[in-house]
C-alpha positions in Angstrom: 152.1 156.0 97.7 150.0 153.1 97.3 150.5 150.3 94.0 147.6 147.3 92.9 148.8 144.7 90.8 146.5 142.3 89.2 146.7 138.3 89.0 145.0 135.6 87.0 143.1 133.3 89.1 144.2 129.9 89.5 143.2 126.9 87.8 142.1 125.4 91.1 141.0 129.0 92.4 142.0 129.8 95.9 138.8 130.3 98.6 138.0 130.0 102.1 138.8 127.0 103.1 141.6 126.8 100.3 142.3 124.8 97.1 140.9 121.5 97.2 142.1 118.3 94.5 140.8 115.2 93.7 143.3 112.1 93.5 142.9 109.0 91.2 141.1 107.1 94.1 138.3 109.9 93.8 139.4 111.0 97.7 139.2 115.0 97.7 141.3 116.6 100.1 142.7 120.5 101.2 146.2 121.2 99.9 147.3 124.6 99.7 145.5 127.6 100.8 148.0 129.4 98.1 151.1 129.8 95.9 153.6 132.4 96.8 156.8 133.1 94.7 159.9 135.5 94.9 161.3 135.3 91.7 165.1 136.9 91.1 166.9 137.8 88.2 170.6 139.4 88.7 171.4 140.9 84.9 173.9 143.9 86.2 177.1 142.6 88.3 179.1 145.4 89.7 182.4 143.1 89.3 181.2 139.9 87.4 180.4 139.3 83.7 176.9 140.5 83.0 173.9 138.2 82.0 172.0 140.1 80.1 169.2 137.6 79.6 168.8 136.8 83.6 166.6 139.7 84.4 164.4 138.6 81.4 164.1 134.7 82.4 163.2 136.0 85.8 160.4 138.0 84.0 159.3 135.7 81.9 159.0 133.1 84.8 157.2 135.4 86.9 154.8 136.0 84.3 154.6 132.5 83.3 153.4 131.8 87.4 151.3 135.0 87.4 148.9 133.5 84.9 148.7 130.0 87.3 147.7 132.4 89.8 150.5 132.4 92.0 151.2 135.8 93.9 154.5 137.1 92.7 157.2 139.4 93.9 160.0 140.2 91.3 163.1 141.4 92.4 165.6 142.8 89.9 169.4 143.1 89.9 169.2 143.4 93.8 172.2 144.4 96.4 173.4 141.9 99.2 171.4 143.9 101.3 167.9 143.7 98.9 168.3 140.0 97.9 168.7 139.2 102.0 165.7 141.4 102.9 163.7 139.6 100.8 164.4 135.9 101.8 163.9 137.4 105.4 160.7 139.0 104.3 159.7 135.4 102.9 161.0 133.7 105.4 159.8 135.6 108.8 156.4 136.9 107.7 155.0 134.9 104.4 156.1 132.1 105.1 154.7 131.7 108.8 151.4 130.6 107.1 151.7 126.9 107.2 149.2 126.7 104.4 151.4 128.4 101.9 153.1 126.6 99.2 156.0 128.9 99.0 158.3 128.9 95.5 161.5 131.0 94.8 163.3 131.1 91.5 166.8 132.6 91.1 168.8 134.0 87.8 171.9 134.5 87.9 175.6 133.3 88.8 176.3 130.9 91.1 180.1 129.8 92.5 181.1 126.7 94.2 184.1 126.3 97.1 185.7 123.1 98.0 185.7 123.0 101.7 188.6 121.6 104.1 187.1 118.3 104.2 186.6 117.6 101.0 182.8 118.6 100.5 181.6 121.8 98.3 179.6 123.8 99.1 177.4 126.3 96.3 176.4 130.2 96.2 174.2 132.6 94.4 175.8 135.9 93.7 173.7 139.5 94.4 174.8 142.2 92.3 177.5 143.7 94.7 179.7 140.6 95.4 182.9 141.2 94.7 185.1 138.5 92.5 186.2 135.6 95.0 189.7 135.6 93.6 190.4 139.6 94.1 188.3 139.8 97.6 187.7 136.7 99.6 186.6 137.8 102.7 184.4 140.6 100.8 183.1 137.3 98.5 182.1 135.5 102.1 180.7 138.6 103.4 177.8 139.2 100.2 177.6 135.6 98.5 175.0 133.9 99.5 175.4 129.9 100.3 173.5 127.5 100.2 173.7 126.3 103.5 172.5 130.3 104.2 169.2 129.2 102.2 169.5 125.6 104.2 168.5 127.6 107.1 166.4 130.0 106.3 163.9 127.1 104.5 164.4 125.3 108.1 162.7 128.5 109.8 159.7 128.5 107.5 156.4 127.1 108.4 154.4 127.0 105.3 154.2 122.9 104.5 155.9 122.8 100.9 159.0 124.7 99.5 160.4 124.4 96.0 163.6 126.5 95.3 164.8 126.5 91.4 168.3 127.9 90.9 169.2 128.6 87.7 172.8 128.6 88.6 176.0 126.5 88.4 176.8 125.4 91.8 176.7 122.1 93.4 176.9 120.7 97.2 176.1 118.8 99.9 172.3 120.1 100.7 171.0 117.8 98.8 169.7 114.0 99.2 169.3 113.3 95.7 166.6 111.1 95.1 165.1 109.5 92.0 162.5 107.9 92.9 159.1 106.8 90.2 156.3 109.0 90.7 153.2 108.1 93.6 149.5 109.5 93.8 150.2 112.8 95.2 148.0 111.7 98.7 151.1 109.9 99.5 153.4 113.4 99.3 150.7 116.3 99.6 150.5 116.0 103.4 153.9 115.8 104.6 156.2 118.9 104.5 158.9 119.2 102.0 162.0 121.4 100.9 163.1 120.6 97.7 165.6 122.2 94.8 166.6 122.4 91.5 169.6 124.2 90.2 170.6 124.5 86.8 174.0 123.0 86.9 176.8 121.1 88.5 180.1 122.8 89.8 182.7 123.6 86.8 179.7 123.4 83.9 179.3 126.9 82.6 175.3 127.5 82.7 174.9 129.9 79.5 173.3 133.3 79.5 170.7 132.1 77.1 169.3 129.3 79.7 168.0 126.0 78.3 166.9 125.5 82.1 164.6 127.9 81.8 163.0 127.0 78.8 162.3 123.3 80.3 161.3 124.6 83.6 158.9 126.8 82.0 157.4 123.7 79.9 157.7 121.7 83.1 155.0 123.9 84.7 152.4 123.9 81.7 152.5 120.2 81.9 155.3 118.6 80.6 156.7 117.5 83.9 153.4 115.2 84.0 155.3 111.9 84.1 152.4 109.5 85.6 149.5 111.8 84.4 147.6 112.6 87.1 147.3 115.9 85.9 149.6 117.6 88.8 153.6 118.4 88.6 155.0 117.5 92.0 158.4 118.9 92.7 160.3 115.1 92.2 158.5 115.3 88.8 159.7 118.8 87.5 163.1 117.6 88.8 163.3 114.6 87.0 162.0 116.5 83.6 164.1 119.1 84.0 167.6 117.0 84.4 166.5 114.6 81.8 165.7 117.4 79.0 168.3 119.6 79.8 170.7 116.6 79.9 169.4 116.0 76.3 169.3 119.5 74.7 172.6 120.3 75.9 173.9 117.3 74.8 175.7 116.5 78.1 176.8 120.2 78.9 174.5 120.9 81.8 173.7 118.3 84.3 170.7 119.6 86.6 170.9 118.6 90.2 167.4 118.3 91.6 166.6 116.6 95.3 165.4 117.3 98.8 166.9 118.7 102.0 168.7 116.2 103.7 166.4 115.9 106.7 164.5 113.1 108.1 161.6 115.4 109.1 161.5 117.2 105.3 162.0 114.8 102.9 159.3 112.7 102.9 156.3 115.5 100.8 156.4 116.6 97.5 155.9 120.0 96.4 152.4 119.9 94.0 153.6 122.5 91.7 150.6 122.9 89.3 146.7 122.0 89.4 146.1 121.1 85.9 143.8 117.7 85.7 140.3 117.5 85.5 140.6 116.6 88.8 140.9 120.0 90.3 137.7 121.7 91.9 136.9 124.5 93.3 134.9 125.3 96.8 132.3 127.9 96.2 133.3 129.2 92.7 133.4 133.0 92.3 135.2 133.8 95.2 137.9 136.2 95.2 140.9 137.3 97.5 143.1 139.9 98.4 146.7 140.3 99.6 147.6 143.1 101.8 151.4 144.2 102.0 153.1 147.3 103.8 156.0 148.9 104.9 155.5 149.3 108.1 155.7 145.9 110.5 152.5 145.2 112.5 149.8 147.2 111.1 146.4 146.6 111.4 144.6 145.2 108.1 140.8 146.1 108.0 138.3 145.3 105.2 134.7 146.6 105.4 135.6 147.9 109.3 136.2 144.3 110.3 140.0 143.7 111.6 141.6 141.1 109.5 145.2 140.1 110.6 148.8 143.0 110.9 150.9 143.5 108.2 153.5 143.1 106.5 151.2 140.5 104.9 147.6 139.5 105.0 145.9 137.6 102.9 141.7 137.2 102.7 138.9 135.8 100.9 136.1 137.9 99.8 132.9 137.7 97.7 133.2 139.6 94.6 131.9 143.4 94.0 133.1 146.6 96.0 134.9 146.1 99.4 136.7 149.3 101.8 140.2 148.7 102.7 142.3 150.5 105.5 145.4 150.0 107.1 146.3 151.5 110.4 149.4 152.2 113.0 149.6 154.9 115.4 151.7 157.8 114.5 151.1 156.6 110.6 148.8 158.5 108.3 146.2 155.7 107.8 145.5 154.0 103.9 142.4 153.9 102.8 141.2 152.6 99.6 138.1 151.6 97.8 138.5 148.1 95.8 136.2 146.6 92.9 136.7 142.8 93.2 135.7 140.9 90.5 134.8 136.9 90.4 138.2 134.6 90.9 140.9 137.3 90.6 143.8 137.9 93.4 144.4 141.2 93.8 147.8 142.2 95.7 147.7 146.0 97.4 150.3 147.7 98.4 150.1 150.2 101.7 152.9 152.7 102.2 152.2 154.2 105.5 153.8 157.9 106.5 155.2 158.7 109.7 152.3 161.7 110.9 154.1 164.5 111.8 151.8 167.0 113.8 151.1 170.5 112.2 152.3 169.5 108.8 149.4 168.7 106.4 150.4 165.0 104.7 149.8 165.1 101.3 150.2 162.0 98.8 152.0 161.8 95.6 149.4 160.1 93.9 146.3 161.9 95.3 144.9 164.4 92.3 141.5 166.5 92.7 139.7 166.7 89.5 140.6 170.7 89.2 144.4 170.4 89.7 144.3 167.9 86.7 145.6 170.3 84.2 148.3 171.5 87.2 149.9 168.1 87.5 150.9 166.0 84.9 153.3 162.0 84.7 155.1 161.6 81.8 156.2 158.2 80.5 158.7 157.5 82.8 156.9 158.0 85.8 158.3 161.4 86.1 155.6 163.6 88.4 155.2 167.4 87.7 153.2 170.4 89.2 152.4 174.1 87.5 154.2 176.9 89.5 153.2 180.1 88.9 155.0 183.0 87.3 156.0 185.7 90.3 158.0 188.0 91.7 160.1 187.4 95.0 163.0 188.3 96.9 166.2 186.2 96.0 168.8 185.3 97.9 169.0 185.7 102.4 168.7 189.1 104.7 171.8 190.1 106.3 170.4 188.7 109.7 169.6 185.2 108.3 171.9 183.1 110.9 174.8 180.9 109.1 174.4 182.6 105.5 176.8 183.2 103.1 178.2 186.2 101.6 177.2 185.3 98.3 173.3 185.4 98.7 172.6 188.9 98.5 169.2 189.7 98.2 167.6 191.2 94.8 164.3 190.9 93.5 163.0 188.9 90.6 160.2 187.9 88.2 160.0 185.3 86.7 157.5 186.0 83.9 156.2 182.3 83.2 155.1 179.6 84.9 156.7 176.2 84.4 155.9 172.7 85.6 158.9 171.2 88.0 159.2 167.7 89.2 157.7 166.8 92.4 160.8 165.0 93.4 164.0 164.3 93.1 164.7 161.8 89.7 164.4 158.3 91.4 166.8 155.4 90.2 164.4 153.9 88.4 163.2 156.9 86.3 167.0 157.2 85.4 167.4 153.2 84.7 164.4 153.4 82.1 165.9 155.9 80.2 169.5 155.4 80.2 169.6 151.7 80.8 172.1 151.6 83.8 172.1 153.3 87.5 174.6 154.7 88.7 173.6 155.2 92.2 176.2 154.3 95.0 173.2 153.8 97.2 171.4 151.2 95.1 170.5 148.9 98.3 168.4 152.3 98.9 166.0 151.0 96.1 164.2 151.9 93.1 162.1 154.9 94.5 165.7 156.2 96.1 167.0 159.5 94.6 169.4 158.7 92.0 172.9 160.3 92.8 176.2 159.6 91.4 175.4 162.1 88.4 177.6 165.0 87.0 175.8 167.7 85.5 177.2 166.8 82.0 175.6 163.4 82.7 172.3 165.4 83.7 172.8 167.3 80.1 172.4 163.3 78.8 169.7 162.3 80.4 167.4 165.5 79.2 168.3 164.9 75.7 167.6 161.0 75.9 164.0 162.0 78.0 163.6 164.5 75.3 164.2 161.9 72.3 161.9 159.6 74.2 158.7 162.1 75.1 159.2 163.9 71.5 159.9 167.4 72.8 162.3 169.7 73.9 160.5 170.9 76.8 162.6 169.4 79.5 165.3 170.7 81.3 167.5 171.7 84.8 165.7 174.8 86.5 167.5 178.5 86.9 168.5 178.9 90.1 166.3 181.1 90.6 163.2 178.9 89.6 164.7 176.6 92.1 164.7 179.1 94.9 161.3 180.3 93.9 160.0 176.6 93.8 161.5 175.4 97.1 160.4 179.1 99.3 156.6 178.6 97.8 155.5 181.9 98.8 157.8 181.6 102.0 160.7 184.2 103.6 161.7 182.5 106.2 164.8 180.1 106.1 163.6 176.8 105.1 159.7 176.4 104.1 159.1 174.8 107.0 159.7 178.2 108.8 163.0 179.4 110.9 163.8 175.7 111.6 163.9 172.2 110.1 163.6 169.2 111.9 165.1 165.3 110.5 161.3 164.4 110.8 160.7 167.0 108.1 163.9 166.8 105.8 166.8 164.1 105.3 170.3 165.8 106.5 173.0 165.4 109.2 170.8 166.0 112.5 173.8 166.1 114.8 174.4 169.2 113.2 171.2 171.5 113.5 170.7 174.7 112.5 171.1 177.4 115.2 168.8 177.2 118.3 167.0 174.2 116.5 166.8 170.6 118.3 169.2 167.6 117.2 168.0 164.9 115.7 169.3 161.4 114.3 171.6 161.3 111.4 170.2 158.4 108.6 174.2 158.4 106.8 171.9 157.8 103.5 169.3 159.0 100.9 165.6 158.3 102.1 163.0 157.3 99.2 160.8 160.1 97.9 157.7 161.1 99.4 159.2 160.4 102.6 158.6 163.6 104.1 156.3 166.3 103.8 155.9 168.8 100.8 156.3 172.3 100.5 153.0 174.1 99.8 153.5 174.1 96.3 153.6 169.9 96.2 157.4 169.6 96.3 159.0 166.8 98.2 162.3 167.3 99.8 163.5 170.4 98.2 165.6 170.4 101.8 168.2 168.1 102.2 168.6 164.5 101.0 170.8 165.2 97.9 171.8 168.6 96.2 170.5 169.2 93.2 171.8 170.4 89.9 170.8 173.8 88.1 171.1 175.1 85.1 173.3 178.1 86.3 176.9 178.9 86.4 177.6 180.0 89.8 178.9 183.7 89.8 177.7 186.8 91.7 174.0 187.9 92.2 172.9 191.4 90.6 171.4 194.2 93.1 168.7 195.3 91.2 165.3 193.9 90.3 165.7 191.3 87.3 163.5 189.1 85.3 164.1 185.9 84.1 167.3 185.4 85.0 169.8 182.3 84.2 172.9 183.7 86.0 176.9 184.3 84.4 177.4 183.0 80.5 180.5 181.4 81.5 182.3 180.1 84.5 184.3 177.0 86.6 181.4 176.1 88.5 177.8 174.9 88.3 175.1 175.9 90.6 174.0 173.1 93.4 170.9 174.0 95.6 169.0 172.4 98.5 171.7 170.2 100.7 172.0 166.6 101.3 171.6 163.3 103.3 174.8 164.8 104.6 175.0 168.4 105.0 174.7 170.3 107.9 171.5 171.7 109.0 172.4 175.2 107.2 172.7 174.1 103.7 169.3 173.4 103.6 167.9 177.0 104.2 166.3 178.1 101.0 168.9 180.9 99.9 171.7 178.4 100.4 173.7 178.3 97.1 176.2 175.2 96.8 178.7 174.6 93.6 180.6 172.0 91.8 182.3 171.3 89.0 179.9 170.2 86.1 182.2 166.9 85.3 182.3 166.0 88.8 180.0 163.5 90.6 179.0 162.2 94.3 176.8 160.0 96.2 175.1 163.0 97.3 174.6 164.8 94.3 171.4 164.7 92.5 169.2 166.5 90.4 165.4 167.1 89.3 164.1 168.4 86.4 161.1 171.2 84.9 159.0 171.6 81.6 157.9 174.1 80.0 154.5 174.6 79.1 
């Protein structure tokens, strides 16, 4: 899978030898060769008090930096796990570039602890913290302090680093400094870390955030104080306490300063390029930002080797370039880009693990005649036509490790029907219903949801309905199911008599008969990770079960047609194993049940449409 998103240039647009100012004395110097933001909004706390306008700020923000032309990452109501990934990712690979003016922005609550000798010290909470007063050692193990963030802004290179909390915390990282503004030629060339968080320890920062209101008027200009026509880092800091101060009539006292170091408190952060004074070197150029997901891949642009992954970043001339990304033993990315004059472009390169003999297919690859086969609703649900057909249902007698309940029968199925090509993901669930209910959220978006009964499935299709104005959508029969997942296929699993953990997500140490072990990955694995079925269908085997229509109850022996199993019963049918199932319940015939109020984190589901 492969994503493009699309960035207004700067006002001082970025080039080869990167952006260039003018100062009051007329001397024109090199100061960044560009911005680079993670911006974090935490709305959905497992255990604290939700802030329902924190995920919004952090949008707005992001949006606010995207139209200066500062590349963006938003992360959203992240894990422990997610939010520590990404200052890692930030830290260890974007922010090596010393030429980087690096920015982060965080919404949502903060906590402060007086220490033994006296001193406090402040954190930023992820999603999964528990409440200090009911776990403390669970509290230390997933909030994040500052003096965390202290040393991971010591082990990045880029030259200038602004971090804006909008928070209440307080604490000894900073050296709080008020000093008047300079000519920026005094700061610009020195390295900096500097911060802003929204309150002191004890004020209550409110969901609906003043801070970020000023902060966002700081950066169109506001912050301006000696009109030069740049906002330094001291200068937002100063507008931001001051107004804040002001509009909260002494409710919220902003902390702003820099890291209490000899060797990084001497720069200032230029935040914005807004003067007259800005120029540009070589106007029209254009640039490209290259990310994977796989560490140390090579970056090419018109065959020419351009730097490894997980981030590059390039200057081009506008018009059509060719990009590919490479690493043996991955299928390689190749796209075809249209640049036009002064945007930033960001690509995203998902990279599959090659696995020999099976043909890799992508999720988002669509020739022009299986257009009317495949279709994405508005939820970024993916579907593909199956057939109508007749097969055999169910497992012969000598199928090794079956059950006594899948006796074989044949059966048409007289229509054909679209079916999801994967599992529903977190986010597809989130969109409609608001609220994921995943256990393995630090998985990510694109994870299959899980956590669902099949009364919460019955939900879901009626809201998806409501929203796509049909009533086209819902569960498959088990026997669609099994007719989907074989594809034309007798054997065991699709893959033929055995199934490999480089071809399905299950418990490895358990394998199915004569079949090879393989590693066990304890969790749910994104979709598209592994290869289809012939029909298109991803992970069908293992990852998580999946939900069907059916009530589980005995098979028929004779030939039947379109048929959606016993009218009544305890149980509802579950098909296709898990993340954690033996090797065995993956085989094709497999039938698994539950009851339909019950739920677990290795119970999902995916959904069909009729015609």
């Amino acid at each position: 899978m492969s994503s493009i998103a699309f960035f207004a240039p700067l006002q001082a647009k970025e080039v080869d030898r990167g952006i260039r100012i003018v100062a009051e004395s007329g001397e024109s110097f090199c100061l960044y060769k560009g911005y680079y933001a993670l911006v974090v909004g935490v709305s959905e706390y497992d255990e604290w008090p939700d802030l329902p306008n924190a995920a919004k700020d952090a949008l707005e923000v992001a949006s606010a930096l995207e139209s200066l032309g500062v590349n963006v990452r938003l992360l959203l109501d992240p894990t422990y796990r997610q939010l520590n990934d990404a200052f890692k990712e930030t830290t260890f690979h974007i922010g090596q570039e010393q030429n980087l003016a690096i920015i982060l922005y965080f919404a949502g609550h903060g906590e402060t602890l007086e220490l033994a000798d006296g001193t406090e010290l402040g954190y930023i909470i992820p999603k999964d913290c528990p409440l200090k007063r009911a776990d403390p050692v669970g509290f230390d193990d997933k909030a994040i302090s500052m003096k965390e963030i202290e040393s991971l802004a010591l082990k990045v290179k880029s030259m200038h680093v602004l971090m804006v909390f909008d928070s209440c915390f307080s604490g000894s990282l900073f050296n709080l400094v008020r000093a008047a503004p300079v000519d920026i030629t005094e700061k610009s060339a020195r390295p900096v870390r500097q911060f802003v968080t929204a309150g002191g320890a004890g004020e209550q920062v409110p969901d609906r955030s003043v801070f970020k209101i000023v902060f966002l008027d700081g950066i169109k200009g506001y912050a301006d104080l000696n009109g030069d026509g740049y906002v330094t880092g001291s200068e937002l800091g100063m507008h931001i306490q001051d107004k804040v101060v002001n509009y909260t009539r002494g409710g919220q006292h902003p902390q702003y300063g820099k890291i209490n170091n000899p060797k990084l408190d001497k720069g200032d952060f230029v935040f914005r390029l807004a003067g007259p004074g800005a120029i540009v070197e070589e106007p029209g150029k254009a640039s490209i930002s290259v990310e994977s997901n796989v560490d140390r891949a090579t970056v090419f642009v018109d065959g020419m080797e351009v730097g490894l992954a997980p981030f590059v970043h390039v200057t081009l001339s506008p018009g059509e370039h060719h990009i590919e990304v490479t690493k043996e033993g991955y299928e390689p990315y190749r796209r075809s880009i249209q640049l036009e004059a002064s945007l930033s472009l960001r690509i995203y390169a998902d990279l599959r693990e090659m696995i020999p003999g099976i043909e890799q297919l992508s999720l988002d690859k669509e020739s022009e005649a299986e257009k009317d086969k495949i279709f994405t609703n508005t939820i970024g649900m993916k579907f593909v036509l199956i057939p109508a057909g007749t097969f055999t249902m169910g497992s012969p007698p000598d199928e090794k490790e079956r059950d006594s309940d899948e006796k074989q029968h044949l059966v048409t199925l007289r229509k054909s029907f679209y079916m999801q090509t994967t599992e529903v993901t977190q986010y597809q669930w989130k969109k409609a219903m608001g609220k994921n209910p995943s256990h393995f959220t630090n998985c990510g978006e694109n994870c299959p949801l899980e956590m669902v009964s099949w009364n919460d499935v019955q939900r879901f299709i009626g809201k998806l309905n409501q929203i796509e104005d049909t009533d086209k959508y819902r569960l498959p029969t088990e026997a669609e199911w099994e007719y989907a997942c074989r594809a034309g296929t007798t054997t065991a699993f699709y893959t033929g008599n055995c199934i490999s953990v480089n071809q399905a997500n299950y418990n490895g140490q358990q394998p199915y008969k004569s079949c090879p072990k393989g590693n066990y990955r304890r969790n749910p694995a994104v979709i598209g990770a592994f290869p289809p079925n012939q029909w298109g269908l991803y992970l069908m085997h293992g990852n998580v079960w999946e939900w069907c229509q059916d009530w589980h109850g005995e098979y028929p022996s004779h030939h039947v047609a379109d048929p959606e199993g016993p009218s009544s019963g305890d149980t509802r049918v579950l098909r296709g194993g898990s993340w954690f199932s033996p090797a065995r319940d993956l085989r094709s015939a497999c039938r698994g049940r539950y009851a339909p109020v019950s739920r677990d984190d290795d119970i999902g589901f995916r959904l069909v449409r009729d015609p």
